[in-house]
N, CA, C and O atoms as CSV, one atom per row, in Angstrom:
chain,resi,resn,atom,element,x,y,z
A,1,UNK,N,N,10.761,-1.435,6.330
A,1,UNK,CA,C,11.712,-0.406,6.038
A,1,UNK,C,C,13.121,-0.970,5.933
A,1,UNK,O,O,13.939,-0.549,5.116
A,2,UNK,N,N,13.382,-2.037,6.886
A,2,UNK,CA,C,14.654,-3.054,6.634
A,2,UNK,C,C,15.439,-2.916,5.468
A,2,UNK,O,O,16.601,-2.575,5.241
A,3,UNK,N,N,14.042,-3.438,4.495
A,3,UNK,CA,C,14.502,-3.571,3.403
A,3,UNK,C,C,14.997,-2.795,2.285
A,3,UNK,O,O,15.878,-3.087,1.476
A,4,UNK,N,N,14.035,-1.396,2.411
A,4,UNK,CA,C,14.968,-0.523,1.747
A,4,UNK,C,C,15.730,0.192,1.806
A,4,UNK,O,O,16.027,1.078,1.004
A,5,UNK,N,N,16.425,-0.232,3.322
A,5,UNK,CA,C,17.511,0.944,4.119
A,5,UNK,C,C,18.544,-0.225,3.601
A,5,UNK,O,O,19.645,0.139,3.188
A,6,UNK,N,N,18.324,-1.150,3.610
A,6,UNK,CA,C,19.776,-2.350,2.994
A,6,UNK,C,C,19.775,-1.971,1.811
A,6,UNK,O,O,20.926,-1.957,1.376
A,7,UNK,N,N,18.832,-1.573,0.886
A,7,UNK,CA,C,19.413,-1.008,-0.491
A,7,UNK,C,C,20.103,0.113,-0.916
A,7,UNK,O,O,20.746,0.261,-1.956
A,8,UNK,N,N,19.820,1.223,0.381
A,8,UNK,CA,C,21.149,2.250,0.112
A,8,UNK,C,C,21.921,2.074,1.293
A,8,UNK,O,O,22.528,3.100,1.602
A,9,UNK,N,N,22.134,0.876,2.232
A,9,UNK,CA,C,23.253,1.055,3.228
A,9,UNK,C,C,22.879,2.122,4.241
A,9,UNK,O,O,23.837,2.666,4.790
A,10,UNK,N,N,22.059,2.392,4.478
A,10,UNK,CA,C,21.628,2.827,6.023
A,10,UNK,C,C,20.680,2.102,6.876
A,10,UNK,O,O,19.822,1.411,6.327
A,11,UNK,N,N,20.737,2.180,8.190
A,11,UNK,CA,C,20.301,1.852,8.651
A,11,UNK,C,C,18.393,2.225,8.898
A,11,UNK,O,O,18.201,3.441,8.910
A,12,UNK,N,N,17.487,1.642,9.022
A,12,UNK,CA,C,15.912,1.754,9.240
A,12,UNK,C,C,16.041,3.368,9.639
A,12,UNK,O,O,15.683,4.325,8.952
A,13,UNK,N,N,16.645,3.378,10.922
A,13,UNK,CA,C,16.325,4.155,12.193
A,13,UNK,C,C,16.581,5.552,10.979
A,13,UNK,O,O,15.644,6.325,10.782
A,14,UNK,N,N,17.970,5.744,10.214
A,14,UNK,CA,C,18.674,6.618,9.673
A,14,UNK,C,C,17.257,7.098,8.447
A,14,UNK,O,O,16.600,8.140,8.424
A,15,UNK,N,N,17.191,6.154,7.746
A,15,UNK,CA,C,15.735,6.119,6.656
A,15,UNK,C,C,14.771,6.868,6.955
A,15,UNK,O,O,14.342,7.634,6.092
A,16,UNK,N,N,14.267,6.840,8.076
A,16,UNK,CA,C,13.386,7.096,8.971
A,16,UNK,C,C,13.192,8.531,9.267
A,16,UNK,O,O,12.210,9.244,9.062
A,17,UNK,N,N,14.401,8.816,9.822
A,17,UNK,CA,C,14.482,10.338,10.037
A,17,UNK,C,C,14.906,11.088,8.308
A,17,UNK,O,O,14.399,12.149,7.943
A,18,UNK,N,N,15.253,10.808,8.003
A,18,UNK,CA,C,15.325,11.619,6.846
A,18,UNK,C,C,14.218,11.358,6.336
A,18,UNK,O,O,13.891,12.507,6.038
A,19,UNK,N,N,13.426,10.762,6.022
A,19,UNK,CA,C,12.030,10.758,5.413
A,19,UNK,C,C,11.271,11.479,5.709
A,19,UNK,O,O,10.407,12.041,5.036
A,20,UNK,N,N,11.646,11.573,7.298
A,20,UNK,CA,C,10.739,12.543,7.993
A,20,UNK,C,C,10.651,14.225,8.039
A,20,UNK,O,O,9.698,14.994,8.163
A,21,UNK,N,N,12.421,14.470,7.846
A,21,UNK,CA,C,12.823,15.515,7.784
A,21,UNK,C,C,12.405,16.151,6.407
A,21,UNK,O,O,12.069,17.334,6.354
A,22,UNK,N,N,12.429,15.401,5.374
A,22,UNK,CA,C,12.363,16.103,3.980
A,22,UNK,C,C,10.745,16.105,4.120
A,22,UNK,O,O,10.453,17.224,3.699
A,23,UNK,N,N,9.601,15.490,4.465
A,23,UNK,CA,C,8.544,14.854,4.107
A,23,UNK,C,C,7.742,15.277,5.347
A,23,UNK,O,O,6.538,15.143,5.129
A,24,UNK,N,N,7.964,15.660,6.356
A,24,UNK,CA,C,7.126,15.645,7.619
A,24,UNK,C,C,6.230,14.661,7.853
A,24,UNK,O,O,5.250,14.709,8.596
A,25,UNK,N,N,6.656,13.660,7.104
A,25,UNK,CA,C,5.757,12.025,7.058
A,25,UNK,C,C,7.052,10.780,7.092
A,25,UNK,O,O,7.947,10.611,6.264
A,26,UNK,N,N,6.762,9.989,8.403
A,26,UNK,CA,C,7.579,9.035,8.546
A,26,UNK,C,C,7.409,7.674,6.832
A,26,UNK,O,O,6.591,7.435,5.943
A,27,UNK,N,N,8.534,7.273,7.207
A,27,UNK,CA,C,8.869,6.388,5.909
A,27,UNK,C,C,8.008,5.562,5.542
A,27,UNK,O,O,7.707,5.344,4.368
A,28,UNK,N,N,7.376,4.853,6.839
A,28,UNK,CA,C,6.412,3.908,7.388
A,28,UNK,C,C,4.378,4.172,6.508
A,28,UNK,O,O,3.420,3.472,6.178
A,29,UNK,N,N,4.834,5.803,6.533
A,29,UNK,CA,C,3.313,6.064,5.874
A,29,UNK,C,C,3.227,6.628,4.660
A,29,UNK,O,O,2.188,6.897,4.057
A,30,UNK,N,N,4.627,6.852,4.213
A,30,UNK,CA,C,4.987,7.140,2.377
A,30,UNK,C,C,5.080,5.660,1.920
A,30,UNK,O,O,4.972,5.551,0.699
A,31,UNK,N,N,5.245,4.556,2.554
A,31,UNK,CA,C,5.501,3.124,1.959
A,31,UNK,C,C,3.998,2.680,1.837
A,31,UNK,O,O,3.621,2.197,0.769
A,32,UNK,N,N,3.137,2.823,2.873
A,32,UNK,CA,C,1.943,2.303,2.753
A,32,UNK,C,C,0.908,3.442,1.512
A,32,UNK,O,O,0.052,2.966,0.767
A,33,UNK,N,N,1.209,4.719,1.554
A,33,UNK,CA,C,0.520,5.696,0.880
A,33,UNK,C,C,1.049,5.094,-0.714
A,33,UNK,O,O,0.210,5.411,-1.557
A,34,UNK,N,N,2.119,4.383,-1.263
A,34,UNK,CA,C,2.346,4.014,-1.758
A,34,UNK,C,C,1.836,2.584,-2.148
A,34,UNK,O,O,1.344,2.337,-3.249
A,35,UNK,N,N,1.955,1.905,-1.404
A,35,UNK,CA,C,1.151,0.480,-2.027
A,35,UNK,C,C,-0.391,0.355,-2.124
A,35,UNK,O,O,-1.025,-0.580,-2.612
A,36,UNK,N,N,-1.051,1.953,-1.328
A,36,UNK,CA,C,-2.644,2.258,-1.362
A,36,UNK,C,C,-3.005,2.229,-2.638
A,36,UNK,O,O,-3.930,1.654,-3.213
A,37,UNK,N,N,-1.545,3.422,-3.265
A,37,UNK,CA,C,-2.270,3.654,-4.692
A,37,UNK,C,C,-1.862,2.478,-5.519
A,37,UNK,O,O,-2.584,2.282,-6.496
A,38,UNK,N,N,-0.770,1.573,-5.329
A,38,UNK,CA,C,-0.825,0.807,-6.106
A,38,UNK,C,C,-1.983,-0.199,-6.357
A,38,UNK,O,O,-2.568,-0.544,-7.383
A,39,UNK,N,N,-2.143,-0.663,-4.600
A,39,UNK,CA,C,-3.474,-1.065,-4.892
A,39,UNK,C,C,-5.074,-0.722,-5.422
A,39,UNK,O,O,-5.919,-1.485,-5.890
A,40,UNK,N,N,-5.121,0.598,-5.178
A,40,UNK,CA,C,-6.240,1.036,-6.432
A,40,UNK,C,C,-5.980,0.716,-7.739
A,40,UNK,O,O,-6.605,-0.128,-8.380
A,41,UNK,N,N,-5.003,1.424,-8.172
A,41,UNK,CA,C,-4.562,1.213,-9.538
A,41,UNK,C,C,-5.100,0.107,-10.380
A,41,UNK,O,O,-5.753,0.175,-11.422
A,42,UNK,N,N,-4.535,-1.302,-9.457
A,42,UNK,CA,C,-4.469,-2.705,-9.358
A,42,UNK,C,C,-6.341,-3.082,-9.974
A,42,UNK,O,O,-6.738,-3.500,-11.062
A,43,UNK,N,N,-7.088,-2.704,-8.726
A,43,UNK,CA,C,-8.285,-2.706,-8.636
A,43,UNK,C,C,-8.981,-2.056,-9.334
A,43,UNK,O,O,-10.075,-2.582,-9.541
A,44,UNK,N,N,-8.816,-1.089,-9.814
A,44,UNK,CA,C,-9.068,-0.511,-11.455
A,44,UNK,C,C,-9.023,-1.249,-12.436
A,44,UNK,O,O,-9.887,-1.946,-12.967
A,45,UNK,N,N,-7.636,-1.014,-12.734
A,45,UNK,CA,C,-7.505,-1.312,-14.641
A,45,UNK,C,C,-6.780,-2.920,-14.521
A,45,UNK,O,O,-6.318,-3.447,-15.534
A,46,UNK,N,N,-6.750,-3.479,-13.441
A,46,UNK,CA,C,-6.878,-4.805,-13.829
A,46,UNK,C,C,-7.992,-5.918,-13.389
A,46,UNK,O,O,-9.003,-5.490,-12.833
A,47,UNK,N,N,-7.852,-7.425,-13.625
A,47,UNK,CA,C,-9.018,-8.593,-13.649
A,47,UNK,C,C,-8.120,-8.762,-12.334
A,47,UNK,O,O,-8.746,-8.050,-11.549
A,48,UNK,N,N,-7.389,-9.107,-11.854
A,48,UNK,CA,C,-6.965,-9.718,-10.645
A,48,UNK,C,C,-7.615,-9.723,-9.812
A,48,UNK,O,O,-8.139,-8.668,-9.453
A,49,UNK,N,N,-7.794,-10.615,-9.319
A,49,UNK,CA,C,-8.686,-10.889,-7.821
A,49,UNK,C,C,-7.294,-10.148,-7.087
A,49,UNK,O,O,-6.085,-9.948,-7.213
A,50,UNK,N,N,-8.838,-9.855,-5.980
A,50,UNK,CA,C,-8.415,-9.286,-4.449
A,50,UNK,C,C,-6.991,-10.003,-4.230
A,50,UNK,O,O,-5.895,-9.561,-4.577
A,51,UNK,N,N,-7.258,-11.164,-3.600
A,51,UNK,CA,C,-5.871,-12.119,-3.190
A,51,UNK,C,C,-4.780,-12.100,-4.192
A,51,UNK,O,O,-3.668,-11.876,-3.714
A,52,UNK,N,N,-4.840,-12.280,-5.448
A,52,UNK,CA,C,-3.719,-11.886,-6.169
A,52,UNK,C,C,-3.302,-10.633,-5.904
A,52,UNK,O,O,-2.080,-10.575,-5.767
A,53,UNK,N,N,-3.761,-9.805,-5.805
A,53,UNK,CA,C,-3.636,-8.020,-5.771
A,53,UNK,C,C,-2.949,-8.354,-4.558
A,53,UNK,O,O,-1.780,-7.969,-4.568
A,54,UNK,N,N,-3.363,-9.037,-3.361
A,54,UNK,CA,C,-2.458,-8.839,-1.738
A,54,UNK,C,C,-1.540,-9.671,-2.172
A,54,UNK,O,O,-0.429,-9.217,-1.898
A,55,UNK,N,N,-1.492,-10.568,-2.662
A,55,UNK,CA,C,-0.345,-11.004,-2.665
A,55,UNK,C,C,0.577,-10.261,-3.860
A,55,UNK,O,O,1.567,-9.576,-3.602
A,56,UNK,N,N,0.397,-10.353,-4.344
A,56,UNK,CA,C,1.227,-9.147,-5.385
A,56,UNK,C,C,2.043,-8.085,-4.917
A,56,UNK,O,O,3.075,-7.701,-5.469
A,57,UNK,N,N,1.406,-7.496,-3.588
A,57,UNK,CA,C,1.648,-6.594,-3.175
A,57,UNK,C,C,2.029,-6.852,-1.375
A,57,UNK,O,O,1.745,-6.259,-0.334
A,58,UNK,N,N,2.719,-7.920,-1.698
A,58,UNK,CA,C,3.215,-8.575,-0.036
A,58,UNK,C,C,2.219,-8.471,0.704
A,58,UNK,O,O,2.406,-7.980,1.818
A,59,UNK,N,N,1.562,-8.677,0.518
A,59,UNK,CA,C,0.368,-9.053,2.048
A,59,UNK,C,C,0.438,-10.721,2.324
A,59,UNK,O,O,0.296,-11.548,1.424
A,60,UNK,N,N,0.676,-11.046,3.705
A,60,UNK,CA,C,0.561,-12.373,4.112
A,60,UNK,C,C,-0.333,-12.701,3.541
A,60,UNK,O,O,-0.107,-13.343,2.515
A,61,UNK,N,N,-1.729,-12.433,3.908
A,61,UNK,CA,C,-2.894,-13.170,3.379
A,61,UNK,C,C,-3.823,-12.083,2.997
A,61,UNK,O,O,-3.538,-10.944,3.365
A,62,UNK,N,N,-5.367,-12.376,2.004
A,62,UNK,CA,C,-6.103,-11.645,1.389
A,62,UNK,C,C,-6.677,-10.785,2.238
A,62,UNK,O,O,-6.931,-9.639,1.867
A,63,UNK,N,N,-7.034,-11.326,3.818
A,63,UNK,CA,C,-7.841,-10.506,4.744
A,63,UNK,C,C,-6.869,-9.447,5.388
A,63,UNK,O,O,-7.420,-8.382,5.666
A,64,UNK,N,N,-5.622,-9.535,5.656
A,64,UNK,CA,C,-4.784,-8.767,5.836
A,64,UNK,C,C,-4.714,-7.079,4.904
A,64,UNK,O,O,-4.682,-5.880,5.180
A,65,UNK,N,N,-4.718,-7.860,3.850
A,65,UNK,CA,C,-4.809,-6.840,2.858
A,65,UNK,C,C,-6.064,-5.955,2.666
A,65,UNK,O,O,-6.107,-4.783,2.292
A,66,UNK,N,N,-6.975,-6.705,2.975
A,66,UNK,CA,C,-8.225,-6.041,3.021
A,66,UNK,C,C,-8.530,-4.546,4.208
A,66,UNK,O,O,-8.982,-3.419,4.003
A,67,UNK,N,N,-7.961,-5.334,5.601
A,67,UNK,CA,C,-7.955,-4.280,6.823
A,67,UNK,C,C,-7.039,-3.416,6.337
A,67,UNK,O,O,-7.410,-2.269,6.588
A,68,UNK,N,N,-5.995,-3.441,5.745
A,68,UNK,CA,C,-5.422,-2.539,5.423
A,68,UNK,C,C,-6.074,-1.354,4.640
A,68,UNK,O,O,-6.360,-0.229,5.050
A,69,UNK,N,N,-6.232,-1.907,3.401
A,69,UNK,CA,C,-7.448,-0.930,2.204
A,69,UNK,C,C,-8.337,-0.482,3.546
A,69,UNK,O,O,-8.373,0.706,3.865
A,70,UNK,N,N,-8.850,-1.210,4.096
A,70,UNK,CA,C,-9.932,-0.948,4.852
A,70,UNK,C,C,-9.994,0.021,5.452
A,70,UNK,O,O,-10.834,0.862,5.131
A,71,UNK,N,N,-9.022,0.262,6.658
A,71,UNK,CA,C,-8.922,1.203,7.571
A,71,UNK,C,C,-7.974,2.458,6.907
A,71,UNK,O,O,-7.794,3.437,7.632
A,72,UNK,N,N,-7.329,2.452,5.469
A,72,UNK,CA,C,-6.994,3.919,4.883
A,72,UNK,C,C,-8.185,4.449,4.127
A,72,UNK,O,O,-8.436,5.652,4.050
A,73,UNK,N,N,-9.037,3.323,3.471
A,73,UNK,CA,C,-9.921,4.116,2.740
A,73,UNK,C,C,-11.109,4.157,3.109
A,73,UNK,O,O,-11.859,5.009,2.632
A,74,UNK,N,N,-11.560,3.223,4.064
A,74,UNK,CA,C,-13.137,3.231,4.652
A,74,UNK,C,C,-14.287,2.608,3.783
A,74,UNK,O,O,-15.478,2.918,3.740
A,75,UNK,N,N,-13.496,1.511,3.010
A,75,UNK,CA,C,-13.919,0.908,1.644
A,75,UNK,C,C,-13.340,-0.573,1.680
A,75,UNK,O,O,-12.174,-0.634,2.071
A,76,UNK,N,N,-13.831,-1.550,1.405
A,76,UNK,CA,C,-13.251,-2.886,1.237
A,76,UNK,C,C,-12.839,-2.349,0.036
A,76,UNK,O,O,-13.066,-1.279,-0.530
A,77,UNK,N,N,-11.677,-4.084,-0.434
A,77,UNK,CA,C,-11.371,-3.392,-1.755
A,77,UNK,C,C,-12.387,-3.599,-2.984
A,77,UNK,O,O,-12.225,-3.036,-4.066
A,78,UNK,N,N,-13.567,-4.565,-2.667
A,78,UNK,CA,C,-14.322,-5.180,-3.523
A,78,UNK,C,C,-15.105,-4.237,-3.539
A,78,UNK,O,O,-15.630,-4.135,-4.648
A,79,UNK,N,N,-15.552,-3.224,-2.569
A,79,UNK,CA,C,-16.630,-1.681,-2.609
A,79,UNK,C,C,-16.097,-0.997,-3.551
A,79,UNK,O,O,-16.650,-0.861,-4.643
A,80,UNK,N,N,-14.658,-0.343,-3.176
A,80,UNK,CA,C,-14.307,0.469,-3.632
A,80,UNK,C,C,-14.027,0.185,-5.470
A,80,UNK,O,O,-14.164,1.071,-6.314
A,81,UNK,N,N,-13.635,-1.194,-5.752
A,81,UNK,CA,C,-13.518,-1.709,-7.273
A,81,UNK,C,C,-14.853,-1.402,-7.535
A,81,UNK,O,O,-14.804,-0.320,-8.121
A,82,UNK,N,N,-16.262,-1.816,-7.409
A,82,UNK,CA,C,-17.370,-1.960,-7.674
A,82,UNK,C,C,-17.537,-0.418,-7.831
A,82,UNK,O,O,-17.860,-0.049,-8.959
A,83,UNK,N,N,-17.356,0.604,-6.814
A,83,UNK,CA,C,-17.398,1.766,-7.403
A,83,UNK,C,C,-16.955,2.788,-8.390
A,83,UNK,O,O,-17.482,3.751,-8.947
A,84,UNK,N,N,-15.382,2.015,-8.395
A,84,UNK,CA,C,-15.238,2.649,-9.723
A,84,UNK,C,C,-15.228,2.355,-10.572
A,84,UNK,O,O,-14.557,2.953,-11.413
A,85,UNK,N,N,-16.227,0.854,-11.001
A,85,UNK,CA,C,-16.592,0.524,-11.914
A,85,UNK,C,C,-17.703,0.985,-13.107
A,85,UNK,O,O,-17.852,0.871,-14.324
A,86,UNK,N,N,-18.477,1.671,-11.766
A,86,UNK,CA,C,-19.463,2.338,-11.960
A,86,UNK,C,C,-19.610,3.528,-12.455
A,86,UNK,O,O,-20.431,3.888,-13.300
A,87,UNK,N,N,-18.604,4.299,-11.789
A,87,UNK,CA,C,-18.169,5.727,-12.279
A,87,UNK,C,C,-17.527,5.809,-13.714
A,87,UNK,O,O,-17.192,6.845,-14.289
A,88,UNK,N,N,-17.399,4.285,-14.266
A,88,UNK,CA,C,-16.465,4.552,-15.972
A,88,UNK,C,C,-17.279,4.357,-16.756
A,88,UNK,O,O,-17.015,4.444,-17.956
């Protein structure tokens, strides 16, 4: 959140509560609800491997990225690609 409270000059803490106030969802889970869908997206309509996709999308490393997908969607990301591969 650091980082995008230095792009309009407030502080995290300040970010935070207003995110919350407009959103009844802290900043913390509109940022990740955000890079979820990017990462579907990703895992859709492009060839990129997994690890490119985490790294693409700031993840330290590929397994990182994975628990992440993991524990919002209840899907690795290689399940969840494979499934909607299937469904097109």
């Amino acid at each position: 959140m650091k980082e995008y409270a230095d792009i309009i000059s407030v502080s995290p803490n300040h970010l935070n509560k207003c995110v919350k106030v407009t959103t009844g969802r802290s900043a913390h889970d509109i940022l990740n609800q955000m890079l979820l869908l990017e990462a579907k997206a990703l895992l859709i309509s492009t060839g990129l491997s997994i690890s490119e996709i985490a790294f693409k999308l700031n993840h330290s490393d590929p397994s990182s990225f994975t628990r992440f997908f993991k524990s919002n969607t209840g899907k690795s990301p290689k399940e969840y690609r494979q499934e909607k591969s299937t469904e097109i």
